[in-house]
LOMARRO-143876 format. One record per residue: residue number from 1; x, y, z of N, C-alpha, C in turn. Coordinates in steps of 0.05 Angstrom, whole numbers, plus 32768, in hexadecimal, padded with zeros to 4 digits. Example, Ala and Ser with C-alpha at 12.3 -4.5 7.8 and 13.67 -1.06 7.14 Angstrom:
<nodes>
<1; <8108; 7F8E; 809C>; <80F6; 7FA6; 809C>; <8108; 7FBE; 809C>>
<2; <8101; 7FD3; 808E>; <8111; 7FEB; 808F>; <8102; 8001; 809D>>
</nodes>
This chain:
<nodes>
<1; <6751; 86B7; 87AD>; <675B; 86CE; 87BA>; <6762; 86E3; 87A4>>
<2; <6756; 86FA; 87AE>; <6762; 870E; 8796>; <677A; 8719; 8793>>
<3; <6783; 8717; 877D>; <67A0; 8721; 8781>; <67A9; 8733; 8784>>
<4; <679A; 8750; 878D>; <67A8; 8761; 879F>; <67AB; 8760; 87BB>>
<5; <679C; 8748; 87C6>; <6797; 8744; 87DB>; <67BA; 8733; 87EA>>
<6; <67BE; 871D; 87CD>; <67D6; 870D; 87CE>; <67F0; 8723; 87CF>>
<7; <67EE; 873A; 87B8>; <6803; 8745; 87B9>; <680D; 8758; 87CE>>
<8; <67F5; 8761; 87DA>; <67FC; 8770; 87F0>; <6803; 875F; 8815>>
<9; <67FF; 874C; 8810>; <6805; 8736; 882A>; <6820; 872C; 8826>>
<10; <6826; 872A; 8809>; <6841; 871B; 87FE>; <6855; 8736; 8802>>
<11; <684F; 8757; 8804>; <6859; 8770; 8801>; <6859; 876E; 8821>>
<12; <684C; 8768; 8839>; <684A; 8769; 8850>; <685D; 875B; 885B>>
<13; <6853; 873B; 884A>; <6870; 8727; 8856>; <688E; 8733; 885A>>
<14; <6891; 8747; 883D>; <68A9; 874E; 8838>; <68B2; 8766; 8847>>
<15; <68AA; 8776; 884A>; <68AC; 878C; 8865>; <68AC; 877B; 887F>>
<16; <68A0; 876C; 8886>; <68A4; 8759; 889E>; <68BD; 8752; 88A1>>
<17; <68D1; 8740; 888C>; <68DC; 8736; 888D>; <68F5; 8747; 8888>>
<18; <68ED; 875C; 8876>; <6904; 8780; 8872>; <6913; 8782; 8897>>
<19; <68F5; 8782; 889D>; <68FE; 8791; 88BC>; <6908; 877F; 88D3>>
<20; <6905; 8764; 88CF>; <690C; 8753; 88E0>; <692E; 8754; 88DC>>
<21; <6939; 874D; 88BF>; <6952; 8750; 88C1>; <6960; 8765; 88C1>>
<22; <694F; 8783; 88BF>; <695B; 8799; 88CD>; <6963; 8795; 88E5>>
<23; <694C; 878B; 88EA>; <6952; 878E; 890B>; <6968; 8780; 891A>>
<24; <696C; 8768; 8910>; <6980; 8753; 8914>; <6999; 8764; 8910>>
<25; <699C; 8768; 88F3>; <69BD; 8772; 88F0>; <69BC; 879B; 8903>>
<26; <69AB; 879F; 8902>; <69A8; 87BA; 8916>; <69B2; 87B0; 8939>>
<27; <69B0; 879D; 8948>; <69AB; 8790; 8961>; <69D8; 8784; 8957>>
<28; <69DA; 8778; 8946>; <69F0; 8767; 893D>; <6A00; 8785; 893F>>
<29; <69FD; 8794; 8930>; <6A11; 87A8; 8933>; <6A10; 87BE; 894B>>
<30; <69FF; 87BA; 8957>; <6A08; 87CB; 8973>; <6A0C; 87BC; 898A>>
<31; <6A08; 879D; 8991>; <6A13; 8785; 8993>; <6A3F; 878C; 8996>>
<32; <6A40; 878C; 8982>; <6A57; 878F; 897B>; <6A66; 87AD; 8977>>
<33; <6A5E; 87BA; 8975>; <6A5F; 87D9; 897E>; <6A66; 87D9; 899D>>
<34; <6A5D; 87CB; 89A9>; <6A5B; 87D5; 89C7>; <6A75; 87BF; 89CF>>
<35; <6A79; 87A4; 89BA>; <6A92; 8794; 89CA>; <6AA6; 87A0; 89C0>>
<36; <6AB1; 87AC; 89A3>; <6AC5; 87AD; 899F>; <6ACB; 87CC; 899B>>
<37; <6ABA; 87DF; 89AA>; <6AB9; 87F8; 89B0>; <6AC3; 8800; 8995>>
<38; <6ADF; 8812; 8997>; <6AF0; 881F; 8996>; <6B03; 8806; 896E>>
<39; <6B02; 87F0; 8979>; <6B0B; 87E5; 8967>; <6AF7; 87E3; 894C>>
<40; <6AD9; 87DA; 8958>; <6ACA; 87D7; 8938>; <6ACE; 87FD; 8931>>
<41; <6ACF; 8810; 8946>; <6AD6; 882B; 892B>; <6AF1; 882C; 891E>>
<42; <6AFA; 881E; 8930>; <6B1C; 8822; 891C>; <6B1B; 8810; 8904>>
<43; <6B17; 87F2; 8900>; <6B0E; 87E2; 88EA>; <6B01; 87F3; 88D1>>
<44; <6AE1; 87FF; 88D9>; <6ACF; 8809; 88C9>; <6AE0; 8820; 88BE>>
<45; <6AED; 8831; 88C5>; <6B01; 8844; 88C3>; <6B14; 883B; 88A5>>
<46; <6B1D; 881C; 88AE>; <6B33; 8813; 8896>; <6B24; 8811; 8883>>
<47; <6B15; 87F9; 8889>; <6AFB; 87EB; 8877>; <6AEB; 87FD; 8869>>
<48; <6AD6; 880A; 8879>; <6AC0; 8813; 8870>; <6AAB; 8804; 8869>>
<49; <6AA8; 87DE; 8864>; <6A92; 87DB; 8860>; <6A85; 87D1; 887C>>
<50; <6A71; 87D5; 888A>; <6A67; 87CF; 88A3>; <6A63; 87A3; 889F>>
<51; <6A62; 87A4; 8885>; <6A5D; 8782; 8887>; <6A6E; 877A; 888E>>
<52; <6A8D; 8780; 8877>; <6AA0; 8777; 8883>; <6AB0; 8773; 889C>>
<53; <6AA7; 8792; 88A5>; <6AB5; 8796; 88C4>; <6AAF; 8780; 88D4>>
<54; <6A89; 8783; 88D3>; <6A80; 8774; 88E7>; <6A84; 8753; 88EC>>
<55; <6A85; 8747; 88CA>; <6A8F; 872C; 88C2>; <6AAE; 8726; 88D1>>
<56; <6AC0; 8736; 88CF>; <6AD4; 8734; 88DD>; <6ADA; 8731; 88F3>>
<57; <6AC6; 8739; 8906>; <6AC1; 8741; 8925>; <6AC0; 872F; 8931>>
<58; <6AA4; 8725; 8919>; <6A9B; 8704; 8926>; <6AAD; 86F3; 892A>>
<59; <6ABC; 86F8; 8909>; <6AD0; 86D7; 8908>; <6AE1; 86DB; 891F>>
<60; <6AEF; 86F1; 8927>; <6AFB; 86F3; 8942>; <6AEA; 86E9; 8963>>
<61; <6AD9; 86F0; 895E>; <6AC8; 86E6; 897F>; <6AC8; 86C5; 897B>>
<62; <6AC9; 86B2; 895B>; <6ACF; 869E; 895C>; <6AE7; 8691; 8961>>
<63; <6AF4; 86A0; 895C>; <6B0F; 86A2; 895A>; <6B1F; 869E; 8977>>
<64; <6B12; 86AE; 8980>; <6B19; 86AF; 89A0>; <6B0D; 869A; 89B3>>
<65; <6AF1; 868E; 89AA>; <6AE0; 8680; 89B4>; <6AF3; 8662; 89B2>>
<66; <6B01; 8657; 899B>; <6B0F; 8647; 8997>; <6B2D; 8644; 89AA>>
<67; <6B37; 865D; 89AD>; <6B49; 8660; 89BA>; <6B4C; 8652; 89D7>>
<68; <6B38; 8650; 89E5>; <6B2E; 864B; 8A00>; <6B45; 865A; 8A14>>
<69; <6B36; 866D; 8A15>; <6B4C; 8683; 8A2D>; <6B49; 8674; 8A46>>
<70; <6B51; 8681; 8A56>; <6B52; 8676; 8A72>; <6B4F; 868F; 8A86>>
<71; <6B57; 8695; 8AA0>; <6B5B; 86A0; 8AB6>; <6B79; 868D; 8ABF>>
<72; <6B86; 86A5; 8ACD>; <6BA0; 8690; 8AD6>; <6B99; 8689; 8AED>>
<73; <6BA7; 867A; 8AFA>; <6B9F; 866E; 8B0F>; <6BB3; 8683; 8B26>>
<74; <6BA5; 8681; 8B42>; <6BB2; 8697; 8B4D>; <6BD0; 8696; 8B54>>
<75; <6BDA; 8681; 8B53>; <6BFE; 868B; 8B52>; <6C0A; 8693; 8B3C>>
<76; <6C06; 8690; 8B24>; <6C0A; 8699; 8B0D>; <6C03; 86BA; 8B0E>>
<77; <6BF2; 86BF; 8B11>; <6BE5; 86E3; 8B12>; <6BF4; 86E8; 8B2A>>
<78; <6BF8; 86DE; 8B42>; <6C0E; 86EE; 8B5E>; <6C24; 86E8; 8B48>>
<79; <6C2E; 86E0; 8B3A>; <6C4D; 86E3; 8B2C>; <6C47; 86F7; 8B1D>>
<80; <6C37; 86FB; 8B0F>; <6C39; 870D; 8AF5>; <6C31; 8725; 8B0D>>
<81; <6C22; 872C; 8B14>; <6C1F; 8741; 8B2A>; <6C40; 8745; 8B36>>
<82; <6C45; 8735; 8B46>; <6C6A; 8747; 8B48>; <6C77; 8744; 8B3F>>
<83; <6C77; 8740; 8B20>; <6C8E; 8744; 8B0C>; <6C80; 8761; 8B07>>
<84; <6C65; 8766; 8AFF>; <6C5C; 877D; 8AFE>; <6C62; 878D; 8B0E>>
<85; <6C61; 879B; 8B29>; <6C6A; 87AB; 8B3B>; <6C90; 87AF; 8B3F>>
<86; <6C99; 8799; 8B34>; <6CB4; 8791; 8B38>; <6CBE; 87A6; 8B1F>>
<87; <6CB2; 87AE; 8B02>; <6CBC; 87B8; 8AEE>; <6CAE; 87D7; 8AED>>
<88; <6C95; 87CC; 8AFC>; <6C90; 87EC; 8B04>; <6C9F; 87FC; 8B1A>>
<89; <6CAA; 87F1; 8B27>; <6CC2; 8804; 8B39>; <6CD5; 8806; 8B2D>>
<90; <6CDB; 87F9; 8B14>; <6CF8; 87F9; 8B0C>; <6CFA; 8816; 8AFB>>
<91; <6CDB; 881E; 8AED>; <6CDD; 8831; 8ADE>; <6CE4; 8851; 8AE3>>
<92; <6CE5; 885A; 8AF7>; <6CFD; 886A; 8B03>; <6D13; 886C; 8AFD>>
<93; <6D26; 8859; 8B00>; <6D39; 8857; 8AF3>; <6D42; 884F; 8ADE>>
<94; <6D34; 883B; 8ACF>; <6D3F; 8831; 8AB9>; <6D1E; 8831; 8AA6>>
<95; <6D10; 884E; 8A98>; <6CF3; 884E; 8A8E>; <6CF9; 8831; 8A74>>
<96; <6D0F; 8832; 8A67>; <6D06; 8824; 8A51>; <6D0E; 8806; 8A5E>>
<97; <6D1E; 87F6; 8A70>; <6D1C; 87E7; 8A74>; <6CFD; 87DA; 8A7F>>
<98; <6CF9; 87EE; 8A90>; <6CD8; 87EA; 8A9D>; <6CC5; 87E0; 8A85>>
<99; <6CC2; 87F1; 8A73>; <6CAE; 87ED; 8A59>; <6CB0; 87D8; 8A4C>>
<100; <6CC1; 87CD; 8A4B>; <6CD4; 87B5; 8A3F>; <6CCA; 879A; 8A4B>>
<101; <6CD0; 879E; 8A66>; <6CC3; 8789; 8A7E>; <6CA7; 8787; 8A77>>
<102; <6C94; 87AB; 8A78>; <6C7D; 87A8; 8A7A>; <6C7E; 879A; 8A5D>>
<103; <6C80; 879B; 8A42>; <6C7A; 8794; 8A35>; <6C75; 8776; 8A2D>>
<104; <6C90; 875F; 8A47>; <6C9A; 8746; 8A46>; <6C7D; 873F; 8A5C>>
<105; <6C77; 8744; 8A66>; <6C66; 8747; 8A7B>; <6C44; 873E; 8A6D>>
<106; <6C3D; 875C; 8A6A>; <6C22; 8754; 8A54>; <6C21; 8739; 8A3F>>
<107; <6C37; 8738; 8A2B>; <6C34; 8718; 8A1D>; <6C37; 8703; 8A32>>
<108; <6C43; 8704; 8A3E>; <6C49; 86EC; 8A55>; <6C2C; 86E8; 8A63>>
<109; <6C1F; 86FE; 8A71>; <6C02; 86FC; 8A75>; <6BF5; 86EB; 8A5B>>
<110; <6BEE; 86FF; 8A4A>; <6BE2; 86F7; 8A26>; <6BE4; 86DE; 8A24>>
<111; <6BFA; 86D6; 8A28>; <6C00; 86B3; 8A1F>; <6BF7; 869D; 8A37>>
<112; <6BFB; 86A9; 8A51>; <6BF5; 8697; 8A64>; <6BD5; 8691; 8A66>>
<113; <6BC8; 86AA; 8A5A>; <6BAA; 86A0; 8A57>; <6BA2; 869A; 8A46>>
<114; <6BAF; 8696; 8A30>; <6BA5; 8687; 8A15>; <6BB2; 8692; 89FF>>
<115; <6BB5; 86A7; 89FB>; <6BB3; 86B7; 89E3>; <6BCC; 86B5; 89D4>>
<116; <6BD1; 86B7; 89B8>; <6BE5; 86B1; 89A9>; <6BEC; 86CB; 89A4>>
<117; <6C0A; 86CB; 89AE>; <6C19; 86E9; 89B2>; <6C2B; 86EA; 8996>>
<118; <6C2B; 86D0; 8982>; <6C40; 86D4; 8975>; <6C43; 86E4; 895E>>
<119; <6C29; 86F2; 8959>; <6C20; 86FC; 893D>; <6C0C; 8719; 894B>>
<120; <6C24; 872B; 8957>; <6C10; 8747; 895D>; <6BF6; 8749; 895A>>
<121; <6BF6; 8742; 8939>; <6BDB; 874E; 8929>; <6BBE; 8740; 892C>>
<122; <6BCB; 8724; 8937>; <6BB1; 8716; 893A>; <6BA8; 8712; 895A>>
<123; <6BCB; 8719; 8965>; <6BB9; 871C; 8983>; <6BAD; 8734; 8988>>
<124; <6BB9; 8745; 897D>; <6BA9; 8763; 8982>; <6B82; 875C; 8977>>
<125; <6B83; 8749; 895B>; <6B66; 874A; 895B>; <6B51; 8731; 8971>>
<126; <6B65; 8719; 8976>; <6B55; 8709; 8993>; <6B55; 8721; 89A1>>
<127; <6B65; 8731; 89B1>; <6B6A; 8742; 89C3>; <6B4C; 8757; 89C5>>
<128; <6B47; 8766; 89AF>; <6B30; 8767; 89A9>; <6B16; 8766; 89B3>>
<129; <6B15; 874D; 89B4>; <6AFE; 8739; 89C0>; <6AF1; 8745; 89D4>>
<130; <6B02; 8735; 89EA>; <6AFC; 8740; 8A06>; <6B08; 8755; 8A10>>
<131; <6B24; 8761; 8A04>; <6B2B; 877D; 8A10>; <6B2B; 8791; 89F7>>
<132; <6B19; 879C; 89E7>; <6B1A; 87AE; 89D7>; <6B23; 87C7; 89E1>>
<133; <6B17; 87CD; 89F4>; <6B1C; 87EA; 8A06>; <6B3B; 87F0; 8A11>>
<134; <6B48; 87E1; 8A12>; <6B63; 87E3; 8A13>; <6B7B; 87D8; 8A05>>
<135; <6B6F; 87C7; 89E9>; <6B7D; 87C1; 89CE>; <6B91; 87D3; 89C0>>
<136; <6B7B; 87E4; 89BC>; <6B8A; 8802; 89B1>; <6BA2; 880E; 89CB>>
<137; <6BA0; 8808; 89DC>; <6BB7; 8818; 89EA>; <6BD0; 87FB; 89F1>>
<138; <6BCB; 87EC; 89E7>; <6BE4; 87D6; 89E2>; <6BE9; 87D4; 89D0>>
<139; <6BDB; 87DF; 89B2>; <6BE6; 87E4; 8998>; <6BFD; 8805; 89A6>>
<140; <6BF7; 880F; 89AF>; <6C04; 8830; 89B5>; <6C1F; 8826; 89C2>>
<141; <6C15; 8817; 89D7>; <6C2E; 8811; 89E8>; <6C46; 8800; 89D8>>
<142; <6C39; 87F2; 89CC>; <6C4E; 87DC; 89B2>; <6C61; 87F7; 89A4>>
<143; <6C4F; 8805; 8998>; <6C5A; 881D; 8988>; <6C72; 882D; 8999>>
<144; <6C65; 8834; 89B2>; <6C83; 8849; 89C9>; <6C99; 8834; 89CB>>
<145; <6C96; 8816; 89CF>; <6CA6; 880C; 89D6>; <6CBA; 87FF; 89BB>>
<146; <6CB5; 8800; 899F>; <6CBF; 87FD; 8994>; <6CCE; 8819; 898B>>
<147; <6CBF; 8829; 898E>; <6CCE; 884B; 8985>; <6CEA; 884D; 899E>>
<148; <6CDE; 8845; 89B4>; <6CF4; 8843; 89CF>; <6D0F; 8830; 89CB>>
<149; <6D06; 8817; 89B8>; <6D1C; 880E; 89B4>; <6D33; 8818; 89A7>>
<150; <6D28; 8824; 8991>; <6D39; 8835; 8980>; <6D42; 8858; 898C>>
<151; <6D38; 8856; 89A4>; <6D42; 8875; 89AF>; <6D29; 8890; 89A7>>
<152; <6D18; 8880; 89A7>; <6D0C; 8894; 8999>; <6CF6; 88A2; 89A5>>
<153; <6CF0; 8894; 89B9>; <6CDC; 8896; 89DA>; <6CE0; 88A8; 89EB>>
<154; <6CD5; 88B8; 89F1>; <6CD9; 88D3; 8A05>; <6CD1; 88BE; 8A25>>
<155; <6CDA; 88CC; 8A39>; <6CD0; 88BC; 8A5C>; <6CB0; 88C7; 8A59>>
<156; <6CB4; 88D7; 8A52>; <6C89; 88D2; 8A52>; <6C84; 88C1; 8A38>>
<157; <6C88; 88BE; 8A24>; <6C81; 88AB; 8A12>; <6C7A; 8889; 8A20>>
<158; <6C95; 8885; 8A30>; <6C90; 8870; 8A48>; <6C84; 8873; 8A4C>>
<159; <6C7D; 8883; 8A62>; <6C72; 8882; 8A79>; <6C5B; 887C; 8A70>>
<160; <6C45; 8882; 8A59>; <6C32; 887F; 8A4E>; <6C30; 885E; 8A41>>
<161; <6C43; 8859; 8A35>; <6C42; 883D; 8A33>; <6C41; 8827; 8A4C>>
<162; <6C4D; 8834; 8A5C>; <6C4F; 8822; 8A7A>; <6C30; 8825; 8A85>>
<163; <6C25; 8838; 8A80>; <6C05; 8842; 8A87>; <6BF2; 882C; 8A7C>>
<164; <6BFC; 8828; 8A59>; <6BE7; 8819; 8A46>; <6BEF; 87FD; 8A49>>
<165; <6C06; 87EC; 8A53>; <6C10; 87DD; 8A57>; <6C00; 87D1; 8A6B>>
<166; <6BF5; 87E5; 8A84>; <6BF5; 87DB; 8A9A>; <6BD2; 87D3; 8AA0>>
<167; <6BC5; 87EE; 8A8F>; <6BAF; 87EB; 8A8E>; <6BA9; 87CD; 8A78>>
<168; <6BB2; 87C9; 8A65>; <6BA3; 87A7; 8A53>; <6BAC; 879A; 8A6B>>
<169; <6BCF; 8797; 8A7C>; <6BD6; 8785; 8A8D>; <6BC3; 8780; 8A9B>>
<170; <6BB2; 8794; 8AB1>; <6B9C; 8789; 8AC1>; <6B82; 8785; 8AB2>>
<171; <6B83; 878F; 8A9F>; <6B68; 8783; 8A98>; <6B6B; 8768; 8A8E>>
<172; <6B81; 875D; 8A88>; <6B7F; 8742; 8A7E>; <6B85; 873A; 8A8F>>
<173; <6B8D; 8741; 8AAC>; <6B81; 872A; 8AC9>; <6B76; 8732; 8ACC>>
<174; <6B6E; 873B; 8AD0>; <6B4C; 8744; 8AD8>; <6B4E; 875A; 8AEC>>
<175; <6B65; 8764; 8AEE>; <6B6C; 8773; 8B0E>; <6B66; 8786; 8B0D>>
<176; <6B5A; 8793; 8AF8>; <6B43; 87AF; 8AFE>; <6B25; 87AA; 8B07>>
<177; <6B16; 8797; 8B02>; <6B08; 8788; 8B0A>; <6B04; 8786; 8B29>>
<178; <6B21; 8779; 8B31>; <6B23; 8770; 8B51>; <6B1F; 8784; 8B5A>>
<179; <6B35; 87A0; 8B51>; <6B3E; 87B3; 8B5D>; <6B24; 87C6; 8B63>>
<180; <6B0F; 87C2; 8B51>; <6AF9; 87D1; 8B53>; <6ADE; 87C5; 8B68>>
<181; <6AE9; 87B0; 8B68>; <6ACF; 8799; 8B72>; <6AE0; 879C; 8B95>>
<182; <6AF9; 879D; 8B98>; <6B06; 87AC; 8BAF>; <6AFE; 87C0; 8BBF>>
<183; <6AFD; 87D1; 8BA9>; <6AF6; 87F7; 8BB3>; <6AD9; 87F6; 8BB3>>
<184; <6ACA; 87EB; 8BAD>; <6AA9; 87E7; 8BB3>; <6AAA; 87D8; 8BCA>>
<185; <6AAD; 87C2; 8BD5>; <6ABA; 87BA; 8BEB>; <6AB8; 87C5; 8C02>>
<186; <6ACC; 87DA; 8BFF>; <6AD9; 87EA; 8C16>; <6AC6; 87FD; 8C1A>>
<187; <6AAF; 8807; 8C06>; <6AA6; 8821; 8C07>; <6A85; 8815; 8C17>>
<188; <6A85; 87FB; 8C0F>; <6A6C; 87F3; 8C15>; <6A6F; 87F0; 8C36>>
</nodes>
Protein backbone atom coordinates (compact mmCIF):
# COMPACT_ATOMS: atom_id res chain seq x y z
CA UNK A 1 0.00 0.00 0.00
CA UNK A 2 1.33 3.34 -0.79
CA UNK A 3 1.88 5.51 1.79
CA UNK A 4 -0.08 8.34 0.88
CA UNK A 5 -2.74 6.24 0.45
CA UNK A 6 -2.13 4.98 4.43
CA UNK A 7 -1.72 8.50 5.53
CA UNK A 8 -4.64 9.91 4.22
CA UNK A 9 -7.19 6.94 5.54
CA UNK A 10 -5.23 7.15 8.93
CA UNK A 11 -6.04 11.46 8.45
CA UNK A 12 -9.81 10.23 7.65
CA UNK A 13 -9.89 7.87 10.64
CA UNK A 14 -8.98 10.91 12.61
CA UNK A 15 -11.65 13.47 11.41
CA UNK A 16 -14.06 10.54 11.86
CA UNK A 17 -13.36 10.05 15.14
CA UNK A 18 -12.72 14.40 15.71
CA UNK A 19 -16.41 14.50 14.85
CA UNK A 20 -17.92 11.59 16.55
CA UNK A 21 -16.78 12.96 19.94
CA UNK A 22 -17.86 16.42 18.97
CA UNK A 23 -20.78 15.22 18.54
CA UNK A 24 -21.17 13.28 21.76
CA UNK A 25 -19.93 16.10 24.10
CA UNK A 26 -22.14 18.74 21.67
CA UNK A 27 -25.59 16.24 22.36
CA UNK A 28 -23.98 15.93 26.40
CA UNK A 29 -24.08 19.57 26.75
CA UNK A 30 -27.38 20.49 25.48
CA UNK A 31 -28.60 17.27 27.21
CA UNK A 32 -27.89 19.11 30.23
CA UNK A 33 -28.56 22.62 29.22
CA UNK A 34 -32.08 21.80 28.84
CA UNK A 35 -32.13 19.80 32.61
CA UNK A 36 -30.49 22.23 34.61
CA UNK A 37 -31.74 25.29 32.59
CA UNK A 38 -31.04 28.29 34.48
CA UNK A 39 -28.51 26.49 37.00
CA UNK A 40 -25.73 25.05 34.39
CA UNK A 41 -25.67 29.24 33.39
CA UNK A 42 -25.30 30.20 36.86
CA UNK A 43 -22.34 27.40 37.56
CA UNK A 44 -20.60 28.35 34.05
CA UNK A 45 -20.93 31.98 35.27
CA UNK A 46 -18.71 31.04 38.63
CA UNK A 47 -16.64 28.41 36.88
CA UNK A 48 -16.17 29.24 33.46
CA UNK A 49 -14.77 25.98 32.41
CA UNK A 50 -17.76 24.11 30.44
CA UNK A 51 -15.82 20.61 31.53
CA UNK A 52 -15.93 21.34 34.85
CA UNK A 53 -19.46 22.62 35.04
CA UNK A 54 -20.67 19.80 33.09
CA UNK A 55 -18.45 17.11 35.25
CA UNK A 56 -20.26 18.48 38.24
CA UNK A 57 -23.78 18.18 36.87
CA UNK A 58 -23.22 14.66 36.24
CA UNK A 59 -21.76 13.80 39.67
CA UNK A 60 -25.06 15.38 40.92
CA UNK A 61 -27.68 13.38 38.62
CA UNK A 62 -25.57 10.48 40.44
CA UNK A 63 -25.87 11.85 43.29
CA UNK A 64 -29.47 12.05 43.29
CA UNK A 65 -29.81 8.72 41.50
CA UNK A 66 -28.31 7.21 44.80
CA UNK A 67 -30.54 9.13 46.90
CA UNK A 68 -33.67 7.09 45.84
CA UNK A 69 -36.43 9.83 46.03
CA UNK A 70 -39.79 8.80 46.34
CA UNK A 71 -43.46 10.37 45.72
CA UNK A 72 -45.32 10.62 49.14
CA UNK A 73 -47.92 8.60 49.54
CA UNK A 74 -51.35 10.31 49.47
CA UNK A 75 -51.95 11.10 53.20
CA UNK A 76 -48.71 12.54 53.69
CA UNK A 77 -49.22 15.22 50.58
CA UNK A 78 -53.27 15.84 52.00
CA UNK A 79 -51.13 16.86 55.29
CA UNK A 80 -48.53 18.91 53.74
CA UNK A 81 -51.31 20.38 51.41
CA UNK A 82 -53.27 21.78 54.66
CA UNK A 83 -50.53 22.75 56.55
CA UNK A 84 -49.89 24.60 53.23
CA UNK A 85 -53.27 26.45 52.80
CA UNK A 86 -53.39 26.64 56.72
CA UNK A 87 -50.07 29.18 56.58
CA UNK A 88 -51.19 30.58 53.50
CA UNK A 89 -54.26 32.14 55.18
CA UNK A 90 -52.28 33.00 58.04
CA UNK A 91 -50.20 35.46 55.90
CA UNK A 92 -52.59 38.36 56.16
CA UNK A 93 -52.04 38.70 59.37
CA UNK A 94 -48.97 37.52 60.55
CA UNK A 95 -46.60 37.83 56.60
CA UNK A 96 -43.45 36.74 58.46
CA UNK A 97 -44.91 34.08 60.53
CA UNK A 98 -46.52 32.61 57.22
CA UNK A 99 -42.97 32.52 55.41
CA UNK A 100 -41.58 30.87 58.31
CA UNK A 101 -44.27 28.05 58.14
CA UNK A 102 -43.88 28.21 54.35
CA UNK A 103 -40.33 27.78 54.82
CA UNK A 104 -40.84 24.65 57.71
CA UNK A 105 -43.16 23.37 55.13
CA UNK A 106 -40.91 22.99 51.84
CA UNK A 107 -37.94 21.02 54.00
CA UNK A 108 -40.53 18.96 55.60
CA UNK A 109 -41.81 18.14 51.91
CA UNK A 110 -37.68 17.96 50.81
CA UNK A 111 -37.11 15.41 53.47
CA UNK A 112 -40.27 13.41 53.28
CA UNK A 113 -39.21 12.57 49.68
CA UNK A 114 -35.80 11.85 50.16
CA UNK A 115 -33.70 14.69 50.06
CA UNK A 116 -31.11 15.80 52.66
CA UNK A 117 -32.22 19.24 53.97
CA UNK A 118 -29.29 19.47 56.35
CA UNK A 119 -26.61 21.17 54.30
CA UNK A 120 -28.58 24.10 52.05
CA UNK A 121 -25.73 23.87 49.62
CA UNK A 122 -25.98 20.39 48.68
CA UNK A 123 -29.64 20.20 48.73
CA UNK A 124 -29.96 23.20 46.62
CA UNK A 125 -27.47 21.16 44.15
CA UNK A 126 -29.72 17.40 44.44
CA UNK A 127 -32.58 20.00 44.15
CA UNK A 128 -31.19 20.86 40.84
CA UNK A 129 -31.70 17.66 39.35
CA UNK A 130 -35.23 17.40 38.91
CA UNK A 131 -36.36 20.94 39.90
CA UNK A 132 -33.74 23.33 38.37
CA UNK A 133 -36.47 25.77 37.18
CA UNK A 134 -37.48 26.63 40.51
CA UNK A 135 -34.05 26.10 42.62
CA UNK A 136 -33.08 29.56 42.06
CA UNK A 137 -36.31 30.92 43.53
CA UNK A 138 -35.74 28.75 46.88
CA UNK A 139 -32.20 30.04 46.95
CA UNK A 140 -34.30 33.84 46.80
CA UNK A 141 -36.87 32.75 49.20
CA UNK A 142 -34.07 31.37 51.81
CA UNK A 143 -32.46 34.92 51.31
CA UNK A 144 -36.20 37.12 52.17
CA UNK A 145 -36.65 34.85 54.88
CA UNK A 146 -33.45 35.19 56.51
CA UNK A 147 -33.31 39.14 55.78
CA UNK A 148 -37.11 38.88 57.49
CA UNK A 149 -35.67 37.36 60.40
CA UNK A 150 -33.56 40.12 61.19
CA UNK A 151 -36.33 42.84 60.25
CA UNK A 152 -35.12 43.43 57.23
CA UNK A 153 -38.02 42.14 54.79
CA UNK A 154 -40.54 44.55 53.35
CA UNK A 155 -44.61 42.63 53.08
CA UNK A 156 -43.84 42.43 49.41
CA UNK A 157 -40.40 41.04 49.99
CA UNK A 158 -42.75 38.13 51.63
CA UNK A 159 -45.11 38.03 49.72
CA UNK A 160 -42.62 37.09 46.98
CA UNK A 161 -40.95 34.58 49.05
CA UNK A 162 -44.35 32.97 49.93
CA UNK A 163 -44.74 33.01 45.88
CA UNK A 164 -41.11 31.07 45.46
CA UNK A 165 -41.82 28.97 48.44
CA UNK A 166 -44.94 27.82 47.02
CA UNK A 167 -44.03 27.39 43.52
CA UNK A 168 -40.66 24.52 44.45
CA UNK A 169 -43.61 23.44 47.23
CA UNK A 170 -45.84 22.16 44.32
CA UNK A 171 -43.46 21.24 42.16
CA UNK A 172 -41.91 18.90 44.52
CA UNK A 173 -45.45 17.25 44.83
CA UNK A 174 -46.03 17.35 41.83
CA UNK A 175 -49.22 19.64 42.27
CA UNK A 176 -48.53 21.77 39.31
CA UNK A 177 -48.54 18.78 37.25
CA UNK A 178 -52.03 17.64 38.76
CA UNK A 179 -53.22 21.10 38.69
CA UNK A 180 -52.50 21.31 34.97
CA UNK A 181 -53.44 17.73 34.00
CA UNK A 182 -56.86 19.10 35.97
CA UNK A 183 -57.45 22.20 33.79
CA UNK A 184 -56.91 20.10 30.56
CA UNK A 185 -59.44 17.87 32.02
CA UNK A 186 -62.05 20.31 32.42
CA UNK A 187 -61.34 22.01 29.07
CA UNK A 188 -61.44 18.76 27.21
Amino acid sequence: MNIRIAVAILIGVLVMVMIIVWTFKSRRTTRLQRQFGPEYDRLLATDRSRRRVEAELEARCLRVKALHLHELDAAKRRQLLDAWESAQARFADDPRGAVAAAARLVEEALEAEGYSVGDFDQCMADLSVDHAYVAEDYRTARDISARAERGGASTEDLRQAMIFYRTLFEDVLGERIRKQEAHHERAA
